[in-house]
N, C-alpha and C positions, 0 to 999 in steps of 0.2 A: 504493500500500500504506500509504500513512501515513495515508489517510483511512478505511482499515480501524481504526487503533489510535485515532481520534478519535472513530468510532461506537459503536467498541464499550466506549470510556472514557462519555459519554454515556448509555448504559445500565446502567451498572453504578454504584453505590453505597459512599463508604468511612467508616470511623468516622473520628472526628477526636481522638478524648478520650485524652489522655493515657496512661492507664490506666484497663481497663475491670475491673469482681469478677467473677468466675465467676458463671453466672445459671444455675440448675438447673431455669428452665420454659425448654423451646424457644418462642422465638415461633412467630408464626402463620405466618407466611412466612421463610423463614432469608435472607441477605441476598445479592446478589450478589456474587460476589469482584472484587476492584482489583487487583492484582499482576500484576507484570511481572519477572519473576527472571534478570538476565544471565549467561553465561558466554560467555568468546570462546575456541576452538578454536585449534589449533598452528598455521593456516593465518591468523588474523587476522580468521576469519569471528563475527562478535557473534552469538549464539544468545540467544533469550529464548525463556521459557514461559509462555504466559497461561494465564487461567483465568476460566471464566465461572461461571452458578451449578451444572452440572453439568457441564461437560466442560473438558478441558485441550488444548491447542493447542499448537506450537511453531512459530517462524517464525524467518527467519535475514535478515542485513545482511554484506554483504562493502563499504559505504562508510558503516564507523561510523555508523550508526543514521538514514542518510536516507532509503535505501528498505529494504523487508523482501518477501520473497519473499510468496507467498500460505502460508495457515496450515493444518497439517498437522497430523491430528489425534493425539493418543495417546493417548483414550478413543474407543472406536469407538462407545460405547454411554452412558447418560446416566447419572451418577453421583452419588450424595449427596456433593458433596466437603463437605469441612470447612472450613466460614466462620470460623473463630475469629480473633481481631484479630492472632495471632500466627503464624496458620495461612498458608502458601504454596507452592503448588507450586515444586520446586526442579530445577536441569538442570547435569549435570557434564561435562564433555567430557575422557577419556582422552587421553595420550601419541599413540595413533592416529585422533584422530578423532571414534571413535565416542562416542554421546550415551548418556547415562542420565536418565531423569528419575523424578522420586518425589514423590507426594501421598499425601496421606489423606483417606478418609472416614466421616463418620458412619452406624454400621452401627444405631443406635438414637436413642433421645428421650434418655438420659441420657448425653449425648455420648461414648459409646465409639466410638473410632473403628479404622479399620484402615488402614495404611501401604501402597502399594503402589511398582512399579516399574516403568518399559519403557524398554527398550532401543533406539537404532537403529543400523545396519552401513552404512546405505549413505549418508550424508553429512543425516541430514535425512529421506529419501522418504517412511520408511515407519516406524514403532514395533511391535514385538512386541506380544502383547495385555497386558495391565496385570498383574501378578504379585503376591501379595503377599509381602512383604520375609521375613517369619518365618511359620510354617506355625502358631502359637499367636493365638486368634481372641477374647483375652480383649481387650484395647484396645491399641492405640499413638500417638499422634498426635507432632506434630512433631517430624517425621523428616528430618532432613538428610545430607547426600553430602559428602565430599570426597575428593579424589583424591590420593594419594601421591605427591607432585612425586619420590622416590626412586624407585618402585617401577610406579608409574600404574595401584595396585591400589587399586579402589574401597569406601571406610571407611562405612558406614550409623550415625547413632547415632539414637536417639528416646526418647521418655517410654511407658512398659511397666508397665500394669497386671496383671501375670500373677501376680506376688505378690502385693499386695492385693487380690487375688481369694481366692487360699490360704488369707491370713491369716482373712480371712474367717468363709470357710467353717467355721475351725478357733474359729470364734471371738476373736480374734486383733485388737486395732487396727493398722492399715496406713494412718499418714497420707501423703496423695502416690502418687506412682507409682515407677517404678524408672530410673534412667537404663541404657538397656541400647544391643549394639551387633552388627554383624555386620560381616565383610569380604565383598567381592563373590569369588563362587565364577566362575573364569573368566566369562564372561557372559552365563549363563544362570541364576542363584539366587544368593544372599545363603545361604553357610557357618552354622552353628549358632549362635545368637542367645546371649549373654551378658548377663551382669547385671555391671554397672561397680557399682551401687551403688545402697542401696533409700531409700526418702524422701523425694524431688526434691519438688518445686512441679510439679504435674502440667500446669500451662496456660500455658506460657511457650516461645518458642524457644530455642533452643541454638545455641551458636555452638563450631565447631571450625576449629583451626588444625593445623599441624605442628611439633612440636618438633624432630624427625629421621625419619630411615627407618624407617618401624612406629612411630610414636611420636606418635600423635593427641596433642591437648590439648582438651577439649571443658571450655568454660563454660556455668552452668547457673545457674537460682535455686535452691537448695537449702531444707530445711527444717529449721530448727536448732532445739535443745531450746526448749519453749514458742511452739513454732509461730513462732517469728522466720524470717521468708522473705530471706534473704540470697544473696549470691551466692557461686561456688565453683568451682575448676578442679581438673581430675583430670587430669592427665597419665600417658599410659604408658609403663613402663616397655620394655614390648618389643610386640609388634603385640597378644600376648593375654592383659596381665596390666597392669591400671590400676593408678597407683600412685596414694599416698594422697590424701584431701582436703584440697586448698586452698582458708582461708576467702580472699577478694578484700578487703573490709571487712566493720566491727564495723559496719553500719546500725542493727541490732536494730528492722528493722522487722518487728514483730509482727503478723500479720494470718489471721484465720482464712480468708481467702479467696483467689482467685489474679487476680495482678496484671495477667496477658494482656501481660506487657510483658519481655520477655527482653532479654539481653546479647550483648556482642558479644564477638570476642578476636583480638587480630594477635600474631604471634612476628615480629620483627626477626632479621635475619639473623646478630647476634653474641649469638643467644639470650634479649634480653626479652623479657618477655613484658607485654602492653600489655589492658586490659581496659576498657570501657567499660558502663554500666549504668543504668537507673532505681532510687528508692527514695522510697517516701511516708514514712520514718521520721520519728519527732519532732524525731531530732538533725540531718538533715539532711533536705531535700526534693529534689525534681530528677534531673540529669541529673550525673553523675560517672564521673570516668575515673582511674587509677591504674594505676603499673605496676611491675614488677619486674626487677631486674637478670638473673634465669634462674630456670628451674621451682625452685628446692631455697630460695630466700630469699621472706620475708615482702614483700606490697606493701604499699609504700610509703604516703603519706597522699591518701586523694582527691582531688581539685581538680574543684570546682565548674562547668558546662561555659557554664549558663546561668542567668540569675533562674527561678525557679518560677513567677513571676508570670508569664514568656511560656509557659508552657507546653511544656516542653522534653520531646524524646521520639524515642524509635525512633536511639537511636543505630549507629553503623556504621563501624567499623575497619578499614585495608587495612595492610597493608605491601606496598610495592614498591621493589623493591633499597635505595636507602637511604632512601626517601622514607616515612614513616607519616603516614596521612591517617585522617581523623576527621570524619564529618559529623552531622549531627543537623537534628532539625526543631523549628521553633519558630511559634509565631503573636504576630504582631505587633498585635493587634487588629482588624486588618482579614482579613491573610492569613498562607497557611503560605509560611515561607519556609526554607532550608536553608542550614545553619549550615558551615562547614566552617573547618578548623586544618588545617596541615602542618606535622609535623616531621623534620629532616634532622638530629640527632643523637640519635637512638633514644627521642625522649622526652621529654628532659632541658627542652629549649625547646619553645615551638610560636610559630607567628604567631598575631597577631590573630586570633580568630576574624572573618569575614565573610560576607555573604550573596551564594550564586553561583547562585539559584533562587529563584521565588515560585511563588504560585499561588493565584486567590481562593477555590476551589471543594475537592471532595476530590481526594485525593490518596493512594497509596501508598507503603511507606517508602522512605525514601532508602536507596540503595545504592550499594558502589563495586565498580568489576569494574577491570583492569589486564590492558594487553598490549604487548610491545614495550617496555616499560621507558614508558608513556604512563598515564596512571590517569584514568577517569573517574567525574563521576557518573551514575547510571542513575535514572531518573526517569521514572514516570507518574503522570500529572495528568488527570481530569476537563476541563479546559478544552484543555488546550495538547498532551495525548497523549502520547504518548513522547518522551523527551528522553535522548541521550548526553551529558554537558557535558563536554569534556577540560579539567582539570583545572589543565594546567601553562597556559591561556592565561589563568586568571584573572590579575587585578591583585595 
């Protein structure tokens, strides 16, 4: 089975550029997707989701990421999915078990896209047919899951054109889209779609965390007076009532276009809250991370992660028990390589950054998935295939 993920790396294609602009001609041929999205199960089983140029796949590892079951589809039929730099099929696994997984795709030439979901009950076998998330067919893309570590009630949030349509129509400017959300209705639909808040940077991922029990925190790029694209946390108040905006940093990076490059967010278990992010601003370029002592106080001042000269990008935050880990990619003029810090007092210190990956070719972003009080990274490579790396055996 590993020579399945190094065939199918092989055929497929990934951008490398730091930050890519929104481009409103589709090319001629849309490109194939690279991702490989982990989640491991109450059982210790690593679950990933791939994705080709139209279908989605899921395959599973019960011996950390040496072998993988054969690959079980959750598109039965051939789909427009959404190639965007920021764009990834994503898989959540419930308190029981069972999987959820959610992509999008592009329903036109002016990238509107639609969110979908399927569910599976029996460890893997089989997926329901593909749903979509909200029954509103104006656009959604990057849409993300998490799961209620209280509750193990599953949280949807994404980027929601349904007002900028409105506005529209009424004549109306509507820059951006809306960041909107749903809870999972037992599991079979996604509960009545909400709007957290209208404005967002429409082409970027999101990142969510949990503050407490019903109490998402979802990071975003947001769009601030004079089209400055910064970033911003919304934390809830209770499961169905977001509370206010949180700027992250003053970047004041001004851009009339979209960065393709989103943020990440970790909550520490004595409440920081921990953010990482891209910015092309004047005042600062790169890769930056900052955090805060709890949702209610301002963060603190950026710190720098890498030269801009390497080309720093696609960051990625975990918290585990006391451990918060931090990776990122970088190219050294030859190759990409991944950058990773840990810190064991919430922040405050980190180690050296060091490099615990390469790769000469493309490559997908790095990520960290955690089980067992163990954290690794998860990594696909064009050359080398799938990679787990644990974490704690680095130097």
């Amino acid at each position: 089975m590993r020579l399945f993920f190094t065939l199918l790396a092989t055929l497929m294609l990934a951008g490398t550029a730091a930050a890519q602009h929104h481009n409103h001609g589709k090319p001629s041929a849309a490109p194939e997707a690279f991702t490989a999205t982990p989640a491991f199960g109450p059982d210790g089983t690593l679950w990933l989701v791939r994705a080709t140029a139209d279908k989605i796949v899921v395959v599973k590892s019960t011996d950390l990421g040496k072998t993988f079951s054969e690959p079980v589809a959750v598109t039965p039929e051939p789909m427009n999915l959404d190639w965007g730099p920021d764009a990834r099929a994503r898989i959540a696994v419930d308190p029981k078990g069972g999987l959820i997984v959610t992509f999008a795709i592009f329903q036109d030439k002016n990238f509107n896209g639609r969110a979908f979901f399927a569910r599976s009950k029996d460890n893997g076998a089989s997926f329901t047919p593909p749903r979509p998330i909200t029954a509103d067919k104006t656009s959604q893309r990057f849409e993300t899951v998490a799961v209620d570590p209280s509750s193990g009630r599953v949280f949807a949030t994404w980027l929601d054109k349904r007002n900028g349509a409105k506005a529209r129509a009424s004549g109306r400017a509507y820059p951006g889209a809306a960041l909107a959300y749903a809870w999972e209705d037992g599991d079979a639909s996604f509960g009545k779609t909400e709007i957290a808040l209208d404005n967002t940077c429409e082409c970027c991922r999101l990142g969510v965390a949990f503050a407490g029990p019903g109490r998402p925190a979802i990071v975003f790029r947001n769009i601030f007076p004079g089209s400055v694209r910064d970033h911003a946390v919304v934390t809830f108040k209770d499961a169905t009532t977001p509370g206010p905006l949180r700027r992250v940093s003053a970047d004041d990076w001004k851009i009339e276009a979209c960065p393709h490059h989103g943020p990440t967010i970790a909550i520490a278990p004595d409440g920081s809250y921990h953010v990482a992010w891209f910015t092309d601003a004047p005042s600062r370029k790169g890769l930056f991370y900052a955090r805060a002592d709890n949702g209610n106080v301002p963060f603190g001042a950026p710190r720098a992660l890498s030269s801009p000269n390497r080309q720093p990008a696609r960051p990625y935050l975990l918290s585990d028990g006391q451990a918060l880990h931090l990776v990122w990619k970088e190219f050294d003029g030859t190759k990409s390589v991944v950058r990773w810090q840990v810190s064991r007092d919430s922040g405050r210190q980190w180690t050296e950054a060091r490099t615990i990956a390469e790769t000469s070719d493309a490559s997908d972003h790095p990520l960290l998935v955690a089980y067992g009080g163990h954290a690794y990274l998860s990594w696909l490579t064009k050359i080398e295939g799938y990679r787990l790396i644990p974490l704690e055996n680095q130097p």
